[in-house]
PyMOL Python script that loads the backbone (N, CA, C, O; Angstrom):
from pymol import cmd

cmd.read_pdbstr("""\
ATOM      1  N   UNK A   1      18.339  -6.022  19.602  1.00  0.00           N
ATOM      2  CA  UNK A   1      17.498  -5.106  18.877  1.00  0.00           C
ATOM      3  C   UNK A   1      16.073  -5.646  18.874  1.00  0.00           C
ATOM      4  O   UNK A   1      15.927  -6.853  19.067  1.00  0.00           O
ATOM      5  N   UNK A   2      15.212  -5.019  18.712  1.00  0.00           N
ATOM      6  CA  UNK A   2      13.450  -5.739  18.972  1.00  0.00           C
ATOM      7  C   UNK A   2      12.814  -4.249  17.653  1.00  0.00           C
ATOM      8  O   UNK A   2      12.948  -3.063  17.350  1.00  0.00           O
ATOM      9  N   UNK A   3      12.426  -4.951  17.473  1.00  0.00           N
ATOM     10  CA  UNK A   3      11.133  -4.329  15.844  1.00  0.00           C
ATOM     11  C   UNK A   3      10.295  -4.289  16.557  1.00  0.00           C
ATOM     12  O   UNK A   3      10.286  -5.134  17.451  1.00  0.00           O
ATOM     13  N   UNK A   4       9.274  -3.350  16.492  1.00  0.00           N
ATOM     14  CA  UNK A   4       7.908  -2.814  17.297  1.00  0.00           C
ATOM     15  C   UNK A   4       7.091  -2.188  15.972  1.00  0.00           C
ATOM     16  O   UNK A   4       7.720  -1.307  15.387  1.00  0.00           O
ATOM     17  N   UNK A   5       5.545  -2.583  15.323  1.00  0.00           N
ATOM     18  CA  UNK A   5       4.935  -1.767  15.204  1.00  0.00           C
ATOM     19  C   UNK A   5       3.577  -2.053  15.877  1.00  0.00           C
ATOM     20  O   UNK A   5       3.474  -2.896  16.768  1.00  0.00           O
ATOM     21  N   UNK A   6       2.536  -1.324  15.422  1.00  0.00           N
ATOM     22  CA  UNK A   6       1.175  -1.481  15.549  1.00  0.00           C
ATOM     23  C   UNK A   6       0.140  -2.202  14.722  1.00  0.00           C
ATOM     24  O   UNK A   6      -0.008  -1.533  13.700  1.00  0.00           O
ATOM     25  N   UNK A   7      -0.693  -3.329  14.695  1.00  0.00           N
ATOM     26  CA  UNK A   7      -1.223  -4.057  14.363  1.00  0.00           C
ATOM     27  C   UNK A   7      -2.714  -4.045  14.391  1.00  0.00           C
ATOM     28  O   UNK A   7      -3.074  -3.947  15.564  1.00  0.00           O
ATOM     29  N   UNK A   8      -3.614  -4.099  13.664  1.00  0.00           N
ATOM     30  CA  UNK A   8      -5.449  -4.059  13.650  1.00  0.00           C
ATOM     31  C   UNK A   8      -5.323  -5.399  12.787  1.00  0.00           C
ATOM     32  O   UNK A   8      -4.700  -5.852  11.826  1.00  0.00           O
ATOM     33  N   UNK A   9      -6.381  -5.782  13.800  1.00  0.00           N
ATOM     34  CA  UNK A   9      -7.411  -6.996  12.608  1.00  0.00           C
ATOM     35  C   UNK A   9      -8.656  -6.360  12.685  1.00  0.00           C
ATOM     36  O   UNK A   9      -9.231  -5.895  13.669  1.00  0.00           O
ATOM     37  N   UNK A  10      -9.115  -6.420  11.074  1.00  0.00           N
ATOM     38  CA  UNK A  10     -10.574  -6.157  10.863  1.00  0.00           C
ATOM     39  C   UNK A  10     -11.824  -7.157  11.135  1.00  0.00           C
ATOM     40  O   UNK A  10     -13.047  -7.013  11.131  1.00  0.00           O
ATOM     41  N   UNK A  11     -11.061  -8.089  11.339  1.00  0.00           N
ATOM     42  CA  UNK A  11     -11.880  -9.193  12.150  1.00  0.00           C
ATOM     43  C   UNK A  11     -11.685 -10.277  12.780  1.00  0.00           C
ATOM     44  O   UNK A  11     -10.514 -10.635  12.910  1.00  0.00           O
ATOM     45  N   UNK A  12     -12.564 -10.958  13.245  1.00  0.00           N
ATOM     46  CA  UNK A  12     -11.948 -12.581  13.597  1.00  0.00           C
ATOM     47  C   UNK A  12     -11.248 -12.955  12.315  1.00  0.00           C
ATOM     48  O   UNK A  12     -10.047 -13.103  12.541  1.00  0.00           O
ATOM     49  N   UNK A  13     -11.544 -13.150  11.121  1.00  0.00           N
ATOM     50  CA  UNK A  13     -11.394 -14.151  10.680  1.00  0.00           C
ATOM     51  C   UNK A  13      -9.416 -13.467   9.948  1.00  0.00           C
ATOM     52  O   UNK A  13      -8.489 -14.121   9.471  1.00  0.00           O
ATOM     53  N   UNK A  14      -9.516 -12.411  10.134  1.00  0.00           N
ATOM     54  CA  UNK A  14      -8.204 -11.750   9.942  1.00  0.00           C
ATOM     55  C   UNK A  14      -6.977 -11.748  11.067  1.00  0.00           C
ATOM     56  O   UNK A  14      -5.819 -11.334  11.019  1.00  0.00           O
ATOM     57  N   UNK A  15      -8.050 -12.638  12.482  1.00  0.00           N
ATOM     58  CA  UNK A  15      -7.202 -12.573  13.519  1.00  0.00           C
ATOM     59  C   UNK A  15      -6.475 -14.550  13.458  1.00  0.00           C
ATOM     60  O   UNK A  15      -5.548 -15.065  14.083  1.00  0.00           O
ATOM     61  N   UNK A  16      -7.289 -15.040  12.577  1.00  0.00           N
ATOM     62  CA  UNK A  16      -6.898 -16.732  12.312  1.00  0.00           C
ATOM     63  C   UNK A  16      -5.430 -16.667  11.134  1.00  0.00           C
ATOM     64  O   UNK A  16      -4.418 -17.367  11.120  1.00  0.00           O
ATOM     65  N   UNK A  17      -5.799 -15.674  10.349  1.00  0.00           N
ATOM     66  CA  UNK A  17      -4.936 -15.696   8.521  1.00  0.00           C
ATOM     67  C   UNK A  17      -3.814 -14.625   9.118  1.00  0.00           C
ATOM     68  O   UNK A  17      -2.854 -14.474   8.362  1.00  0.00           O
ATOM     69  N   UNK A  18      -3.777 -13.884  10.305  1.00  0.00           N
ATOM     70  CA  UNK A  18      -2.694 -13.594  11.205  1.00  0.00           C
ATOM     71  C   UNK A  18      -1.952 -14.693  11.397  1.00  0.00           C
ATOM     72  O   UNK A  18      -1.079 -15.235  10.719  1.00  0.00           O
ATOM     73  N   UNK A  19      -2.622 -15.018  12.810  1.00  0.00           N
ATOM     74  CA  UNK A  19      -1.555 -16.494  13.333  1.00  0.00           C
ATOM     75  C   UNK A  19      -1.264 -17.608  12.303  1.00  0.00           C
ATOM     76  O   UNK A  19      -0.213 -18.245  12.375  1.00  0.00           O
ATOM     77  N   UNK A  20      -1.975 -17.794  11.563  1.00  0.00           N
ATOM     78  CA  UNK A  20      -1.845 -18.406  10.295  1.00  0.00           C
ATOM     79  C   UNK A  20      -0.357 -18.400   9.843  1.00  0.00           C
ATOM     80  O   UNK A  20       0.403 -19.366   9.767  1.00  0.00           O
ATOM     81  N   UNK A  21      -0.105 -17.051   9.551  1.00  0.00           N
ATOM     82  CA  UNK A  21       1.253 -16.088   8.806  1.00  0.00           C
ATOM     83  C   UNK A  21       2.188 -16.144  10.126  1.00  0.00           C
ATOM     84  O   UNK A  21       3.314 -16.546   9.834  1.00  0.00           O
ATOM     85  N   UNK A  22       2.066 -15.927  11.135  1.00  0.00           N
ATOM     86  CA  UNK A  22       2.765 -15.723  11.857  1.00  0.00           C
ATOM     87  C   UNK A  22       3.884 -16.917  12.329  1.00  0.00           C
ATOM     88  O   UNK A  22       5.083 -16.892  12.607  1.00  0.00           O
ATOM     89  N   UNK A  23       2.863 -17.952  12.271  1.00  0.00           N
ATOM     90  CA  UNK A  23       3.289 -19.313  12.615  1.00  0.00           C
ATOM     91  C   UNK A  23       3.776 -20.089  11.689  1.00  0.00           C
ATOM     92  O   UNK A  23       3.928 -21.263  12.026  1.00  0.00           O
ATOM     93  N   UNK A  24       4.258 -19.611   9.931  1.00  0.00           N
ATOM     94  CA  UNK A  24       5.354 -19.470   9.491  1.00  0.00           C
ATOM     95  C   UNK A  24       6.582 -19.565   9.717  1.00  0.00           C
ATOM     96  O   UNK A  24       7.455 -19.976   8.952  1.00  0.00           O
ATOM     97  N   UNK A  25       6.718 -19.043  11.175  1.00  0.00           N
ATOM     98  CA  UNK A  25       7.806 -18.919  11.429  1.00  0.00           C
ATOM     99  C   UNK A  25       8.094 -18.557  13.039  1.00  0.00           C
ATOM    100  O   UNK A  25       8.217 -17.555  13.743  1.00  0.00           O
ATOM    101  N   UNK A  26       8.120 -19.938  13.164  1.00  0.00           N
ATOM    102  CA  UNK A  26       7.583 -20.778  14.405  1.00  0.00           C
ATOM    103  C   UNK A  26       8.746 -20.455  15.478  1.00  0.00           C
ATOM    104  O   UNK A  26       8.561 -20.489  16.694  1.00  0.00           O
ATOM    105  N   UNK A  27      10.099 -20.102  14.789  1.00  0.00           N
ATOM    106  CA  UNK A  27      11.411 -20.389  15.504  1.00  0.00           C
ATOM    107  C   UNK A  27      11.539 -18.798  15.847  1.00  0.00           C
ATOM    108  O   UNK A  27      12.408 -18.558  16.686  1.00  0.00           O
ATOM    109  N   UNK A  28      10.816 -17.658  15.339  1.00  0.00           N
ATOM    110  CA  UNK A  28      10.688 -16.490  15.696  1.00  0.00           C
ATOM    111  C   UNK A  28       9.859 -16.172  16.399  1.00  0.00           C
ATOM    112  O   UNK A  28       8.657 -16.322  16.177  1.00  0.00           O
ATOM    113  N   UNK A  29      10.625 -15.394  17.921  1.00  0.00           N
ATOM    114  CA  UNK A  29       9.344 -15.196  18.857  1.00  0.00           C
ATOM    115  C   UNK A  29       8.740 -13.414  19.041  1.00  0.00           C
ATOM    116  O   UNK A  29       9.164 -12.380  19.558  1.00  0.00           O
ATOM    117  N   UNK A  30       7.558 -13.843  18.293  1.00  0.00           N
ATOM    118  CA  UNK A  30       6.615 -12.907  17.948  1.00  0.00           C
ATOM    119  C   UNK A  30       5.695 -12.222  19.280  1.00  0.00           C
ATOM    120  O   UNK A  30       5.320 -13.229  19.880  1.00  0.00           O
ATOM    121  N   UNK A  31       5.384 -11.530  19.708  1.00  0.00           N
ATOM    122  CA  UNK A  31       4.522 -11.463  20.855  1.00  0.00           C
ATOM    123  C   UNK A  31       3.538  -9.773  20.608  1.00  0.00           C
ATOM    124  O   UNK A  31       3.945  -8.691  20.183  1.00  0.00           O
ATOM    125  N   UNK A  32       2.430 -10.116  20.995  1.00  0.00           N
ATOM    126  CA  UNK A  32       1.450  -9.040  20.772  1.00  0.00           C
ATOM    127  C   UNK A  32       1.398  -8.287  22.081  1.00  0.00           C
ATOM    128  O   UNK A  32       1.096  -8.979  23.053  1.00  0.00           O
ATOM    129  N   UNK A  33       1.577  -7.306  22.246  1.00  0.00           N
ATOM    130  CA  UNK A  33       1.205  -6.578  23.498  1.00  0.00           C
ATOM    131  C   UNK A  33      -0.209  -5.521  23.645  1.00  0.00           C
ATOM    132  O   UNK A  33      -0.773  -5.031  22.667  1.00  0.00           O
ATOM    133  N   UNK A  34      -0.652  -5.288  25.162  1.00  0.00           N
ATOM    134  CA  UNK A  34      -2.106  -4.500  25.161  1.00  0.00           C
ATOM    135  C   UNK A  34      -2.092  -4.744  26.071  1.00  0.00           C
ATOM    136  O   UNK A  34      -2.267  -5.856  26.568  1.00  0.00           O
ATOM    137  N   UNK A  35      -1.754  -3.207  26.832  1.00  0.00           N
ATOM    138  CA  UNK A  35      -1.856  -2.724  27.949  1.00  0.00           C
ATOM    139  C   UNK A  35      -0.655  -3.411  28.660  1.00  0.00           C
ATOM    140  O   UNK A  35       0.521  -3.400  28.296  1.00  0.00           O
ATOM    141  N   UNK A  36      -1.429  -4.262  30.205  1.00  0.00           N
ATOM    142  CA  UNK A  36      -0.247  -5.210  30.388  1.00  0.00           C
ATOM    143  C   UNK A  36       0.410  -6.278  29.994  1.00  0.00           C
ATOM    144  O   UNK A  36       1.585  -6.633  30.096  1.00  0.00           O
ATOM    145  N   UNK A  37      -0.805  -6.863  29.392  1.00  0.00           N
ATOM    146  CA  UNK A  37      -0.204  -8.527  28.852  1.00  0.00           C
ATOM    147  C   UNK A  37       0.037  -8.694  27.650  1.00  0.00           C
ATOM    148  O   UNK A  37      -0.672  -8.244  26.750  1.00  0.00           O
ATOM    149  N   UNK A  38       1.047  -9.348  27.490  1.00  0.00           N
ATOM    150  CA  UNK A  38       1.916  -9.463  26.473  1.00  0.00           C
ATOM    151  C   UNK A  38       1.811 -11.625  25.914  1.00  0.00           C
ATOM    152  O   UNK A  38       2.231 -12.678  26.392  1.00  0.00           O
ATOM    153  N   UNK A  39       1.058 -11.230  24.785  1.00  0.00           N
ATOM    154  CA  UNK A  39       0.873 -12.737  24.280  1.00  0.00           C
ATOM    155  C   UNK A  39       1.684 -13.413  22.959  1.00  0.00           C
ATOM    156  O   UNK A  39       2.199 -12.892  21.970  1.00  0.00           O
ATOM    157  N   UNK A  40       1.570 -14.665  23.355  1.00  0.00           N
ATOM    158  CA  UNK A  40       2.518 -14.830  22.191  1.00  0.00           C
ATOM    159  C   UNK A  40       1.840 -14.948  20.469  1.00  0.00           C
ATOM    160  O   UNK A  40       1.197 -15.981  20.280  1.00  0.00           O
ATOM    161  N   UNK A  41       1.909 -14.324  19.685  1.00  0.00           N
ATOM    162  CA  UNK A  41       1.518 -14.248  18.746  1.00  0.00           C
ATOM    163  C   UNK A  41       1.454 -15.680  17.820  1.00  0.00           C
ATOM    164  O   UNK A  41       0.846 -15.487  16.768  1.00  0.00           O
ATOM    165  N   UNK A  42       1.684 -16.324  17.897  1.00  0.00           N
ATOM    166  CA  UNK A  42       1.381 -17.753  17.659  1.00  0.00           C
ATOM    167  C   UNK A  42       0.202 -18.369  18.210  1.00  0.00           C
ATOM    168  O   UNK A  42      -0.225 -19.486  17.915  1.00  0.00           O
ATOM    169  N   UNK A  43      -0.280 -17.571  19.019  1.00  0.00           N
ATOM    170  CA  UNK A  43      -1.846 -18.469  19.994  1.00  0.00           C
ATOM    171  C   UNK A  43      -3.532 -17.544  19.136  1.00  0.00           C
ATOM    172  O   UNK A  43      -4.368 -16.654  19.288  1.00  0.00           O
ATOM    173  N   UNK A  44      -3.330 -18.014  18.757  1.00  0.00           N
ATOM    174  CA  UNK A  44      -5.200 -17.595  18.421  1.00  0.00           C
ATOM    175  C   UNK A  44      -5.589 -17.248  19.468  1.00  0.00           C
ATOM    176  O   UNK A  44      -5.826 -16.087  19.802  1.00  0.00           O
ATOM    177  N   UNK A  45      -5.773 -18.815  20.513  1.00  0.00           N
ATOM    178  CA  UNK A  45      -6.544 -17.847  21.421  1.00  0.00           C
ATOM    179  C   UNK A  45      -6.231 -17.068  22.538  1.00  0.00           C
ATOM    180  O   UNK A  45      -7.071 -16.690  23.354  1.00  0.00           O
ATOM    181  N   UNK A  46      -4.487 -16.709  22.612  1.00  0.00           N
ATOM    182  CA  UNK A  46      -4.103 -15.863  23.411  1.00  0.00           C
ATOM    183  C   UNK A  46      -4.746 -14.393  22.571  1.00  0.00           C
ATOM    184  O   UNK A  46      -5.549 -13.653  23.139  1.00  0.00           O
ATOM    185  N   UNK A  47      -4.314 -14.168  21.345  1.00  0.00           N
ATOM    186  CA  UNK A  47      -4.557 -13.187  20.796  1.00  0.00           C
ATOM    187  C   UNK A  47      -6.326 -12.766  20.934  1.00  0.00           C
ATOM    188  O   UNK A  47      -6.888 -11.677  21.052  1.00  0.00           O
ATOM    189  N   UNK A  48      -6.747 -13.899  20.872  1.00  0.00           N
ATOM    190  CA  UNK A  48      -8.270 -13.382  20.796  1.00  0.00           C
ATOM    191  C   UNK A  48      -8.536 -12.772  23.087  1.00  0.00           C
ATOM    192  O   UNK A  48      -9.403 -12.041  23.566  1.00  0.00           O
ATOM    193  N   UNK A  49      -7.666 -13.321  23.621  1.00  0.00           N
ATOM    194  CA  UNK A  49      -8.277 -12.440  24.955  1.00  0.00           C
ATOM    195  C   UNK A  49      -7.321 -11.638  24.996  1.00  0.00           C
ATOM    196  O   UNK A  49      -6.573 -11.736  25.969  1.00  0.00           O
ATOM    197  N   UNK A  50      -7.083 -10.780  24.150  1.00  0.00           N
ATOM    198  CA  UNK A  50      -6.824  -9.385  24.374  1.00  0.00           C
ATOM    199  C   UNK A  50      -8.028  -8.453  23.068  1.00  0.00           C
ATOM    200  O   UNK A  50      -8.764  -8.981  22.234  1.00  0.00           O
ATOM    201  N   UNK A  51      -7.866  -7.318  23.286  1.00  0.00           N
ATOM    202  CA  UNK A  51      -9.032  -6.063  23.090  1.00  0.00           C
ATOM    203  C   UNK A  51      -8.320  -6.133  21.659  1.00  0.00           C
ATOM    204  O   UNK A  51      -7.187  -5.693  21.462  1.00  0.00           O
ATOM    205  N   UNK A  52      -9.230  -6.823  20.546  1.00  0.00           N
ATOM    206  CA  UNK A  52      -8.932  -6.468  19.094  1.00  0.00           C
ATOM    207  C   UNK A  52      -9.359  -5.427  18.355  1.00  0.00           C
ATOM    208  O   UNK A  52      -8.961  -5.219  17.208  1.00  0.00           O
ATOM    209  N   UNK A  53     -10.417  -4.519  19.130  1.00  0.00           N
ATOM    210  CA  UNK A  53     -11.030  -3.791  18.528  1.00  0.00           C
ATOM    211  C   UNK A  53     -10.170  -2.638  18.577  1.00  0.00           C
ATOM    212  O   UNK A  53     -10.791  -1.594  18.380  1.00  0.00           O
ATOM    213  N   UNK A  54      -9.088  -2.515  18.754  1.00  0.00           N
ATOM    214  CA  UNK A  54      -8.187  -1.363  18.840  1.00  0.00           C
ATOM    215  C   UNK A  54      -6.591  -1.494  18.140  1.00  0.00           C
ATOM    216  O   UNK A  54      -6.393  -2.708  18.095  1.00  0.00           O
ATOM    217  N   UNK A  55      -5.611  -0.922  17.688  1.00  0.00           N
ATOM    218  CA  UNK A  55      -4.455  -1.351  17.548  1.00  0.00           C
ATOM    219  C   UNK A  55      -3.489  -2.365  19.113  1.00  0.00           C
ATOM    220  O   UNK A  55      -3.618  -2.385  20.337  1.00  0.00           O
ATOM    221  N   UNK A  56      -2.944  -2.775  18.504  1.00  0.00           N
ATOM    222  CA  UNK A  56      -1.803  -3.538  19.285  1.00  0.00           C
ATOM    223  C   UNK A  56      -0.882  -3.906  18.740  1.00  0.00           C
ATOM    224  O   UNK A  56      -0.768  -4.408  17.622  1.00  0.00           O
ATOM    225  N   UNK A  57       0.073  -3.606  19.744  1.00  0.00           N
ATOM    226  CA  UNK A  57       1.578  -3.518  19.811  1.00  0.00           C
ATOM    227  C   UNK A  57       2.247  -4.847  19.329  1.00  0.00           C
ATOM    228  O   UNK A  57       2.426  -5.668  20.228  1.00  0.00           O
ATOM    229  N   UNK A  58       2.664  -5.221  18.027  1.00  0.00           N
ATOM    230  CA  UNK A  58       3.498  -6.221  17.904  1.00  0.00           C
ATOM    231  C   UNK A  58       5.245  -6.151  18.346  1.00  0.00           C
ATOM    232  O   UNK A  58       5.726  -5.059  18.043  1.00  0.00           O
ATOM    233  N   UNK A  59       6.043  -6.925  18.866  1.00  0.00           N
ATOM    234  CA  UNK A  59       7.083  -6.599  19.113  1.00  0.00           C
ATOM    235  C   UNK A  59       8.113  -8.139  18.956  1.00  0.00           C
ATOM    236  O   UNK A  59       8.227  -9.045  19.782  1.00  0.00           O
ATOM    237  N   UNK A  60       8.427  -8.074  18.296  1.00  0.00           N
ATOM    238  CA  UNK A  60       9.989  -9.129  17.503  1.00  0.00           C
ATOM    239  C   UNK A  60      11.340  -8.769  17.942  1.00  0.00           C
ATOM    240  O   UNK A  60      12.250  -8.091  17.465  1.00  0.00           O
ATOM    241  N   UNK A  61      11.123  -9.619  19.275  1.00  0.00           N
ATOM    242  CA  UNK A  61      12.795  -8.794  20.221  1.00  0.00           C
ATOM    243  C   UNK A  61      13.481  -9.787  19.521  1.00  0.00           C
ATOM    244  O   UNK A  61      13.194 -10.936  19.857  1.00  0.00           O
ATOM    245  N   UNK A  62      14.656  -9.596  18.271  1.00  0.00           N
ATOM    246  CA  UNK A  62      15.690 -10.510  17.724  1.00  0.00           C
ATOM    247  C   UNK A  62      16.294  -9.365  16.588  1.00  0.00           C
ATOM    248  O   UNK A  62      15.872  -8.336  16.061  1.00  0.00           O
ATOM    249  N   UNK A  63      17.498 -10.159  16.547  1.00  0.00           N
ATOM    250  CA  UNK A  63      18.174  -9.388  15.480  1.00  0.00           C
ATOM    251  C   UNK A  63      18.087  -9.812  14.021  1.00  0.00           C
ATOM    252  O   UNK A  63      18.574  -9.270  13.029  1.00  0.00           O
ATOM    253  N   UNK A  64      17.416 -10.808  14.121  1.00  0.00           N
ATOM    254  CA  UNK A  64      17.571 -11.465  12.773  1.00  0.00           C
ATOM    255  C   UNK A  64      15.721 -11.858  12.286  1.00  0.00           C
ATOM    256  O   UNK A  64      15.113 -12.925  12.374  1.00  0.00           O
ATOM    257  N   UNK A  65      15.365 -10.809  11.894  1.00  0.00           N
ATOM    258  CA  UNK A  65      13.697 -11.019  11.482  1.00  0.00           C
ATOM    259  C   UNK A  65      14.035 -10.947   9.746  1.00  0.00           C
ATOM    260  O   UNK A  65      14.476 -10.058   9.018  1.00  0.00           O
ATOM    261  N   UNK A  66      13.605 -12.294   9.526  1.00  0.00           N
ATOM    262  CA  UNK A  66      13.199 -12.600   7.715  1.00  0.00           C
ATOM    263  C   UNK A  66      13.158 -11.307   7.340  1.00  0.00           C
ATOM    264  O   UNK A  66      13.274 -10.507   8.268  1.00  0.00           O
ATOM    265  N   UNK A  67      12.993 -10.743   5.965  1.00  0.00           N
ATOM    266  CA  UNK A  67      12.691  -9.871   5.247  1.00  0.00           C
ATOM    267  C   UNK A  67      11.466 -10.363   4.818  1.00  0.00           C
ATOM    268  O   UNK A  67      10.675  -9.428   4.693  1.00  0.00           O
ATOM    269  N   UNK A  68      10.771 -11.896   4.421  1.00  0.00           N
ATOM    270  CA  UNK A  68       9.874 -12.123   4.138  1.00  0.00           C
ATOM    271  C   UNK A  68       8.729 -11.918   5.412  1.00  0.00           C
ATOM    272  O   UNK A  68       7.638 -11.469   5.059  1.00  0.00           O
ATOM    273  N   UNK A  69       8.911 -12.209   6.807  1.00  0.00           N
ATOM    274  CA  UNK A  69       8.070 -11.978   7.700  1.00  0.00           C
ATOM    275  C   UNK A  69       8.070 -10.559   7.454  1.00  0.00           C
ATOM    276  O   UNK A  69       7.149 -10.464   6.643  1.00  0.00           O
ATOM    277  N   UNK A  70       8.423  -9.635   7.599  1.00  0.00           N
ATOM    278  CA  UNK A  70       8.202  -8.094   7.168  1.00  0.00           C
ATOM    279  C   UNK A  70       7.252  -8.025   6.365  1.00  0.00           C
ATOM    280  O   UNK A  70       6.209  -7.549   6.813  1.00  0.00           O
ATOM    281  N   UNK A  71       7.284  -8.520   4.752  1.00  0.00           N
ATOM    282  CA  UNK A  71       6.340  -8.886   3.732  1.00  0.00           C
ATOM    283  C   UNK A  71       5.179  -8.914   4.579  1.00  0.00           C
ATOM    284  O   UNK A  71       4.344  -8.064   4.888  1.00  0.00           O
ATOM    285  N   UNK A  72       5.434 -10.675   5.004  1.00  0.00           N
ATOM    286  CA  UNK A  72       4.108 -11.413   5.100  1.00  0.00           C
ATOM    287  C   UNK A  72       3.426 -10.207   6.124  1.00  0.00           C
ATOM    288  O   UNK A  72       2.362  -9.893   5.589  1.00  0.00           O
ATOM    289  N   UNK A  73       3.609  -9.449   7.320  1.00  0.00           N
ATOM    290  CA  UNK A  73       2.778  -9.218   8.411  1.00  0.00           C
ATOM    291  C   UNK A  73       2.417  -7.653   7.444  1.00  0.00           C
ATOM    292  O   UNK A  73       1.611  -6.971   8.078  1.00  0.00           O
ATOM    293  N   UNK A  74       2.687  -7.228   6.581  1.00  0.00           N
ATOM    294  CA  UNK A  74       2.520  -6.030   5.933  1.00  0.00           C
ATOM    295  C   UNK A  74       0.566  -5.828   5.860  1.00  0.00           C
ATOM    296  O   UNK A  74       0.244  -4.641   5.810  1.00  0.00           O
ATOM    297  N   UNK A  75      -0.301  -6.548   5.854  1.00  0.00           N
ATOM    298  CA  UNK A  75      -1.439  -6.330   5.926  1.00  0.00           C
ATOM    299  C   UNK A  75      -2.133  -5.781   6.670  1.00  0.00           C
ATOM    300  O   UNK A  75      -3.098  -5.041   6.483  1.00  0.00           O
ATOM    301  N   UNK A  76      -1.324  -6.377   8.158  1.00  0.00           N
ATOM    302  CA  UNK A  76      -2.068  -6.263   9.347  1.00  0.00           C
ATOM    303  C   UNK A  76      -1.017  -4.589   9.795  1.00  0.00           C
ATOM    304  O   UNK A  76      -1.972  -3.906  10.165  1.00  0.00           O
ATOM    305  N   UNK A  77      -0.712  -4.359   9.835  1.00  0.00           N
ATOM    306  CA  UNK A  77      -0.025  -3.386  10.084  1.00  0.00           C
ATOM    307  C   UNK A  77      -0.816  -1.955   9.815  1.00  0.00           C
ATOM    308  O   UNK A  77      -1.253  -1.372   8.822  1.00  0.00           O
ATOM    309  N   UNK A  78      -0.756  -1.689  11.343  1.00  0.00           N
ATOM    310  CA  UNK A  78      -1.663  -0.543  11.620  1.00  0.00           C
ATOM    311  C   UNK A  78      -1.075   0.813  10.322  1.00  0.00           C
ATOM    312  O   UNK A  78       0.073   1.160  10.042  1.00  0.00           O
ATOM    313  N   UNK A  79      -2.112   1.192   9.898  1.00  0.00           N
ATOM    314  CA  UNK A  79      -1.949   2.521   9.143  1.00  0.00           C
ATOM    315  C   UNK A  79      -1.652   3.344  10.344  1.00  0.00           C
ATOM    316  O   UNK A  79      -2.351   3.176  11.344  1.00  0.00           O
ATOM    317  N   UNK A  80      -0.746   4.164  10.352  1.00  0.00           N
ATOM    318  CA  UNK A  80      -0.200   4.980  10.184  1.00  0.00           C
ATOM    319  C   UNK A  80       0.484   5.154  11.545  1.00  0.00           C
ATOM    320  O   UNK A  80       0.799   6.209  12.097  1.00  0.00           O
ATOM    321  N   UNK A  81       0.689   3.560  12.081  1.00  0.00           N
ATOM    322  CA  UNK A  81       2.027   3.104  12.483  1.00  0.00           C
ATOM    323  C   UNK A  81       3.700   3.866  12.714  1.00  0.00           C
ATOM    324  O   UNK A  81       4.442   4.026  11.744  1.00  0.00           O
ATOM    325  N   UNK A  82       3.949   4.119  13.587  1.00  0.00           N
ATOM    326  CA  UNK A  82       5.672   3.885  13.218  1.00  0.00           C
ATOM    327  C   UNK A  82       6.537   3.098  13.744  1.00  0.00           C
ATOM    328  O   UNK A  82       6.919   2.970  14.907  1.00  0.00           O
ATOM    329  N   UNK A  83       6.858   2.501  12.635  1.00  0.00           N
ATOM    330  CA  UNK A  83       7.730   0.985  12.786  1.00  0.00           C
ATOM    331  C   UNK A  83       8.833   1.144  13.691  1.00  0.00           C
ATOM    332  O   UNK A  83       9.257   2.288  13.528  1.00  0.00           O
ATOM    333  N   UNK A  84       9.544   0.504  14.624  1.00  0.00           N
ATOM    334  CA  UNK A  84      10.550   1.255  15.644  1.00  0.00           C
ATOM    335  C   UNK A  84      11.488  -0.204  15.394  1.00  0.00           C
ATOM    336  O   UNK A  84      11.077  -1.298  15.009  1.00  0.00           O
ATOM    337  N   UNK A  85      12.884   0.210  15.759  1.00  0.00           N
ATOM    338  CA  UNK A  85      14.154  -0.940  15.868  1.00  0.00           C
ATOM    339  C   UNK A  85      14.627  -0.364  17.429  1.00  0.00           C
ATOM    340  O   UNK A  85      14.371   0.789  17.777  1.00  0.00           O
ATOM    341  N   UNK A  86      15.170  -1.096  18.086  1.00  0.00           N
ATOM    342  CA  UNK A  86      15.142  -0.706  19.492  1.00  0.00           C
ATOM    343  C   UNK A  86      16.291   0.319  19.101  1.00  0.00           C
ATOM    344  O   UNK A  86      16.518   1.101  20.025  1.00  0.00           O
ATOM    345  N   UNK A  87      16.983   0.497  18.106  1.00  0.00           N
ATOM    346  CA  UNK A  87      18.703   1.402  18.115  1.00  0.00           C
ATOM    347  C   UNK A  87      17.678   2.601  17.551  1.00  0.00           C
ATOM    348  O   UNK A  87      18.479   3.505  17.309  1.00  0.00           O
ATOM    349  N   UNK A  88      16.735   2.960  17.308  1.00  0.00           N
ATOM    350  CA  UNK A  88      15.937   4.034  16.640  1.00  0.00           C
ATOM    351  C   UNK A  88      15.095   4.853  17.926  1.00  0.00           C
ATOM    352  O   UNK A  88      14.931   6.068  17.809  1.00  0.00           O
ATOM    353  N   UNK A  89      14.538   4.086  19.230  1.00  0.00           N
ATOM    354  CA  UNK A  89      14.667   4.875  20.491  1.00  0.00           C
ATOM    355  C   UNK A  89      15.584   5.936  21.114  1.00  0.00           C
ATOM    356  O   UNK A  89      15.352   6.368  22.243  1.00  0.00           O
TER     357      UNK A  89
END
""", "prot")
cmd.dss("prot")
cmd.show_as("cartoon", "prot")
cmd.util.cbc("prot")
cmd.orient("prot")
């Protein structure tokens, strides 16, 4: 199963207190997608060479995502988003 939503940072400094949160939870592999390349959400500066000025695709291919990572990434989470579970395709 893989969790998919859409993600904005309003800025750099929202793109650091991201990976920040993200890297929480180090043993979960998180990855940002845009366009073709797909980065791992744990890298600052993978995340910073992709196009922030737009939404991007977060995607958590596992069956077992915290309820608290849900919480924690709740900020960044594109308004008006729809959250997807791969059994919901």
């Amino acid at each position: 199963m893989m969790y998919s939503t859409d993600v904005f940072f309003k800025n750099l400094n929202s793109v650091k207190e991201f990976v920040d949160t993200v890297s929480k939870y180090s043993k979960l592999e998180v990855n940002l997608v845009s366009d073709i390349y797909t980065m791992d959400a744990h890298s600052l500066i993978g995340i910073l060479s992709l196009d922030i000025s737009s939404p991007i695709r977060l995607e958590v291919p596992s069956d077992e995502i915290p309820e608290t990572f849900l919480e924690d990434i709740g900020p960044y989470i594109y308004e008006g988003s729809k959250e997807k579970t791969a059994s919901e395709e």
